[in-house]
C-alpha positions as a Markdown table, in Angstrom:
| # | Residue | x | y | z |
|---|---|---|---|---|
| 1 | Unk | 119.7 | 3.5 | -131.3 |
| 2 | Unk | 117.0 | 4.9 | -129.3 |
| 3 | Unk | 113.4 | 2.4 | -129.3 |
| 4 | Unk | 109.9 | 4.2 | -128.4 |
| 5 | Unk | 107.2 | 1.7 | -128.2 |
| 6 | Unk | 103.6 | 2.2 | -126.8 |
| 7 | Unk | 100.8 | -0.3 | -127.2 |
| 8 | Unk | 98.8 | 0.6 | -130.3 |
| 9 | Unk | 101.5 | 3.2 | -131.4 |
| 10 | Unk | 103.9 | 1.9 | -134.4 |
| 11 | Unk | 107.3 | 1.6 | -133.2 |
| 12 | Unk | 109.4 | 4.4 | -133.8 |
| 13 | Unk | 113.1 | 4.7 | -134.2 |
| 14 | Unk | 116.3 | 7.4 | -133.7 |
| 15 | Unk | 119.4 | 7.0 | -133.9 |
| 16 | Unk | 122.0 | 8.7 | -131.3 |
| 17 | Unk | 124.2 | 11.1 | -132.3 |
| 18 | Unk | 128.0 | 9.9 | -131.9 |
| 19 | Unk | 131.2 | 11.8 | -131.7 |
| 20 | Unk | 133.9 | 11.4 | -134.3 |
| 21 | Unk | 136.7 | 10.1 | -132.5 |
| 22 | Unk | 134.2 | 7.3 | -131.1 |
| 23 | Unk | 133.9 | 4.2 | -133.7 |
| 24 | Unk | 130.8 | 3.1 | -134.4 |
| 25 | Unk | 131.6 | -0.4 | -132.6 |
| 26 | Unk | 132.0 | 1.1 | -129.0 |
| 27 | Unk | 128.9 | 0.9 | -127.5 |
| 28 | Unk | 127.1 | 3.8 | -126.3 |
| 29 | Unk | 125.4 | 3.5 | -123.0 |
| 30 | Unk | 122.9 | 5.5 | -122.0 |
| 31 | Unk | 123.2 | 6.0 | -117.7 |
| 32 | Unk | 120.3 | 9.1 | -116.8 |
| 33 | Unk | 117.3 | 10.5 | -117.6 |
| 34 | Unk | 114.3 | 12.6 | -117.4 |
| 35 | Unk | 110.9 | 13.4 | -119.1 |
| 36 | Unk | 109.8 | 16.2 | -119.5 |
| 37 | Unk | 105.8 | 16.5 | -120.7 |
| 38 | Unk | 104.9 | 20.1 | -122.9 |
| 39 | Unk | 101.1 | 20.2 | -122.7 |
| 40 | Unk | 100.6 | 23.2 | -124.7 |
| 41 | Unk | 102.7 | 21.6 | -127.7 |
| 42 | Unk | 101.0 | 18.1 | -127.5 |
| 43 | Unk | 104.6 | 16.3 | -127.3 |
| 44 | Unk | 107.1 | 15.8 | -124.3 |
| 45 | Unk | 110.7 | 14.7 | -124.6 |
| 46 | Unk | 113.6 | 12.9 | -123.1 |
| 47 | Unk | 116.9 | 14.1 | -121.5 |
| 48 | Unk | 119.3 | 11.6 | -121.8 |
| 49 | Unk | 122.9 | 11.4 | -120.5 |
| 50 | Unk | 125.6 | 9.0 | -121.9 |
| 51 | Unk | 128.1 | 7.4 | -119.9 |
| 52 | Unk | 130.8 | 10.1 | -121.8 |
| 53 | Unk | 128.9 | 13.4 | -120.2 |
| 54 | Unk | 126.7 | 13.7 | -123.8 |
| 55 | Unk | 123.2 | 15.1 | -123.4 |
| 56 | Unk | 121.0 | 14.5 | -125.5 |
| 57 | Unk | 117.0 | 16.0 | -126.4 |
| 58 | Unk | 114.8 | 13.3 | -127.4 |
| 59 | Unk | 111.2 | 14.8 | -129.1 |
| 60 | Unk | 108.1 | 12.6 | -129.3 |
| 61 | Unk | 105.6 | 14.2 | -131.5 |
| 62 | Unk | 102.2 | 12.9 | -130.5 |
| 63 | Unk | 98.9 | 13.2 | -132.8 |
| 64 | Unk | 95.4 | 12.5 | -131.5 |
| 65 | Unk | 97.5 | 10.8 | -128.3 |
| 66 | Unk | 99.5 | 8.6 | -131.1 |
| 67 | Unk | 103.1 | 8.8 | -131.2 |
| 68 | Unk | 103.9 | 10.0 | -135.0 |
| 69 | Unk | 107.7 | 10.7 | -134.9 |
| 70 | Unk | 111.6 | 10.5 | -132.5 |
| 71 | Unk | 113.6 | 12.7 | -133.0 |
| 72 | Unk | 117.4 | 12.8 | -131.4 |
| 73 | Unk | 119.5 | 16.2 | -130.9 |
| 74 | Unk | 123.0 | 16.5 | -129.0 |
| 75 | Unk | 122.3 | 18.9 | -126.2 |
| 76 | Unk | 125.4 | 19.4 | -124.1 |
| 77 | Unk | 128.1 | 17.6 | -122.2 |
| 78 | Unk | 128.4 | 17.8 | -118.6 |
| 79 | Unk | 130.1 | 15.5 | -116.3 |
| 80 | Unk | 128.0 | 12.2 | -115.5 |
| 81 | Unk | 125.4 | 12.8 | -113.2 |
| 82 | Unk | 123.2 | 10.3 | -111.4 |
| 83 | Unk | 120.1 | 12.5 | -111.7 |
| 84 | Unk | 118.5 | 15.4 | -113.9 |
| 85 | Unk | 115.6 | 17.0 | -113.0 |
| 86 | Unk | 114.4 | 20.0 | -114.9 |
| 87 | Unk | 112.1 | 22.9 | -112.9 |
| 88 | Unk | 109.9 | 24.1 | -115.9 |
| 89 | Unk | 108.5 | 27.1 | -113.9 |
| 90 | Unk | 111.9 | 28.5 | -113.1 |
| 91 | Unk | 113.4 | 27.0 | -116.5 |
| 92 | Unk | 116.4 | 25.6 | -114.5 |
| 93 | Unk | 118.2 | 22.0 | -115.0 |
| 94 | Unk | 119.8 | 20.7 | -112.6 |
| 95 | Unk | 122.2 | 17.4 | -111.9 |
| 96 | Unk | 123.5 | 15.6 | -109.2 |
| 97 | Unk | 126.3 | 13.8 | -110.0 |
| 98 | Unk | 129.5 | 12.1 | -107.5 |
| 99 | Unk | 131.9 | 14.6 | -108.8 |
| 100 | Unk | 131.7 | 18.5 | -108.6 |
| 101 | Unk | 130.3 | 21.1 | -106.6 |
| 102 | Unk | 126.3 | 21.0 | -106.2 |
């Protein structure tokens, strides 16, 4: 389950995508992230990595600066990485993790 909370906003709530061969009692650990902010859209979202190489695209909708919905989308998998950083001009992702070629 994935929390947003802001003073004066409502609390809003999403819950994580899971894969199918994963039961719903293993607990799913969230281990990187990033934000990314889209002024010309009025929202920004989350890139969040689980500790099994799942991406995932977390949207905030904001209204008159109030957050008004969550949203939670599988994105890719990728082996685990310590860091994402997304390069908006250039529209490139990229992640350093321990393992791989970077």
């Amino acid at each position: 389950v994935i929390f947003y909370k802001y003073p004066g906003d409502e609390q809003l709530v999403a819950l994580i995508p899971r894969r199918k061969e994963i039961s719903d009692d293993f607990p799913l650990l969230i281990v990187s992230g990033t934000v990314i902010i889209e002024k010309e859209f009025n929202s920004f979202f989350f890139l969040l990595q689980s500790e099994l190489g799942d991406l995932f695209k977390v949207f905030v909708e904001m209204e008159e600066n109030l957050a008004t919905s969550l949203d939670i989308q599988y994105f890719d998998t990728i082996p685990v990485c310590t860091t994402i950083c997304y390069f908006s001009d250039k529209n490139i992702l990229f992640t350093a993790s321990e393992f791989g070629n970077h």
